[in-house]
N, C-alpha and C positions, 0 to 999 in steps of 0.2 A: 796502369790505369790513372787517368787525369785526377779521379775523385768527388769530379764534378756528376752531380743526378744526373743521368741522362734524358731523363725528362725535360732537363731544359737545357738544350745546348745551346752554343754561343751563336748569335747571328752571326753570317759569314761577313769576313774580312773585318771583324771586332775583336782586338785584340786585348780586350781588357784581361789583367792576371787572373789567375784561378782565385788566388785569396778573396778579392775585389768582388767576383762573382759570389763567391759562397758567402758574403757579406748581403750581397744584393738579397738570395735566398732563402737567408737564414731571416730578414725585416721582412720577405716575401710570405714566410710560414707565420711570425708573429702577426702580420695586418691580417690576415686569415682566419686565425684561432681567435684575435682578438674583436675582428670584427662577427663572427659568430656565434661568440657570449653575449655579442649587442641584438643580433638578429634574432636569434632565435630563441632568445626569452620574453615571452606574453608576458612577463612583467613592466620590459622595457619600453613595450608599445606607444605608450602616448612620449617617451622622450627621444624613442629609437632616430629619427631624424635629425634632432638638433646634437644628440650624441655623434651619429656618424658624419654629421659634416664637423665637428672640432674634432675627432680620430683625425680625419681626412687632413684638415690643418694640420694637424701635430705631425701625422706620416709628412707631406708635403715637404714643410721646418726642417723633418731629420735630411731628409733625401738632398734639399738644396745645400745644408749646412754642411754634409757628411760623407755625404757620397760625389753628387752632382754626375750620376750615372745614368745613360741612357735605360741601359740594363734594367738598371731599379726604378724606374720610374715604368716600363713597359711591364714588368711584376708586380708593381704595384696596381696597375691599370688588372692587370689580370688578377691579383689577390680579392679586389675588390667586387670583381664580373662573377667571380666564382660565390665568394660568401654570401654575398647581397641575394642571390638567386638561390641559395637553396632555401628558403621558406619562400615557395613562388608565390606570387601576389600582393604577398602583406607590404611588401616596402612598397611597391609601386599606389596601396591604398593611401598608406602613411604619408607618403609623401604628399599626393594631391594633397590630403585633410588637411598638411604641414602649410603649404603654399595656402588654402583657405582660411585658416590661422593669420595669416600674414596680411593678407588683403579685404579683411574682415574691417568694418569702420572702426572697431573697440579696440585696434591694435595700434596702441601708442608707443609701443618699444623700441620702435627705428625712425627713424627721418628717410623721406624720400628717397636719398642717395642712400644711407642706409638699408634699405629695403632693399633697392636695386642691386646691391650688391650682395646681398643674402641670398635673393634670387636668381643670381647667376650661379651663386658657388651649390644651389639647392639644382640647377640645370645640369651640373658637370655632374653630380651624385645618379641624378637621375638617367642620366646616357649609360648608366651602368644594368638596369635592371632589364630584363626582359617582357614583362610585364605592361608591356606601353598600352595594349589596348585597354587594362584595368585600370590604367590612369586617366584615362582620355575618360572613362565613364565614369569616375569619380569626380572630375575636373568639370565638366559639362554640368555634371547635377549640381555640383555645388556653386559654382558659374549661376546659372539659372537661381537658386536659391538667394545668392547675394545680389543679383538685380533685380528680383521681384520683392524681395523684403527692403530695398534700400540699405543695405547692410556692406556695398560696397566700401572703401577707403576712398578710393580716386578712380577717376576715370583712366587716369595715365597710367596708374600702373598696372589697372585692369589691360589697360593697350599694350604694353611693354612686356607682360608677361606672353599675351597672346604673339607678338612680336617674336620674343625667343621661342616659341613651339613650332611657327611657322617658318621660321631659318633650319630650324635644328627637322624640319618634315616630319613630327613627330605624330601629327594625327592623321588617319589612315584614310581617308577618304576626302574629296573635294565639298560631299555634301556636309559632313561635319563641319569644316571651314565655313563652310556658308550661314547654316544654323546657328555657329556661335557668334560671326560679326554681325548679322540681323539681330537675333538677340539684344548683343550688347546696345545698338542703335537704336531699337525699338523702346526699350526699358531705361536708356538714357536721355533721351531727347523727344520732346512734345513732337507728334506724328506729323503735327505741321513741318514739322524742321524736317523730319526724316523723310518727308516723302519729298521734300526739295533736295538733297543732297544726292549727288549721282550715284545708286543704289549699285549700278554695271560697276561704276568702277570699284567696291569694295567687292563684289562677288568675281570681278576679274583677276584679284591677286589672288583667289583663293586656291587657283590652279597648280598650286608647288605641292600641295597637299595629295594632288592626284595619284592615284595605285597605280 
């Protein structure tokens, strides 16, 4: 017997050692156990987000520094898809609020590029959960809330965020796309402006969005 779990065999023609793999398994079991003393305690709630994107750093750090294994970096991807998803919904709420947090005028804790790159490493967290239609309805409502209260940061990163949903296809209909760039346009810019700007072409990209 190899010794290796058969639960995870080797991909074919991947010759990495046995030691090497059950190193890969053994940080595979830890980001699991440890990411689900993050998850699934209702204490953690309001910090669960900014906890599991520095976990996610620190696994990252070990993986490049230590392993630099395809192996571990494909179990980590899975340790992560597994833990994150078993309290279904809550991360995918948390997170929206997390990003609403971010893009709220009162938030003076990042600089622009700062922010921007918060919010990508908060997009790779998020391709993990299953939950995407429970985001997309937190994200909208809150969406709508920060443009009818003026409570936006910036218009840019308001664009830039809706930029990476719509690369990553993550909202499930064309007509959702439509409603949040209208929105956005409507509650940004005096109606005079908006109804001169060619309204076809923002509702034309919105098409990647389609089911």
């Amino acid at each position: 017997s190899s010794g290796i779990n058969a639960e995870w065999p080797l991909r074919p023609g991947n010759r990495v050692s046995e030691g090497a793999y059950r190193m890969c398994f053994f940080l595979y079991t830890y980001i699991k156990n440890r990411g689900l003393d993050i998850v699934m305690n209702p204490e953690k709630d309001k910090t669960m987000v900014q906890e599991l994107l520095e976990f996610k750093d620190t696994i990252d750090s070990i993986i490049k520094q230590s392993f630099n294994s395809e192996d571990c970096v494909d179990l980590k991807k899975k340790a992560f898809e597994e833990f994150i998803n078993m309290r279904p919904n809550k991360p995918a709420e948390l997170i929206a609020k997390f990003i609403d947090s971010k893009l709220r005028s009162g938030n003076k804790e990042q600089t622009e590029e700062e922010l921007e790159e918060l919010l990508d490493k908060v997009m790779v967290l998020f391709r993990f959960i299953q939950g995407k239609d429970i985001f997309e309805a937190f994200y909208k409502k809150d969406l709508a809330k920060r443009l009818l209260m003026s409570k936006s940061a910036s218009i840019d990163s308001e664009k830039s965020m809706l930029g990476k949903l719509k690369r990553g296809k993550f909202f499930e209909s064309s007509r959702s796309c439509l409603i949040t760039y209208v929105t956005i346009f409507v509650y940004f810019f005096p109606i005079s402006i908006f109804e001169s700007l060619k309204y076809r072409y923002f509702a034309s990209s919105c098409h990647v969005y389609g089911n």
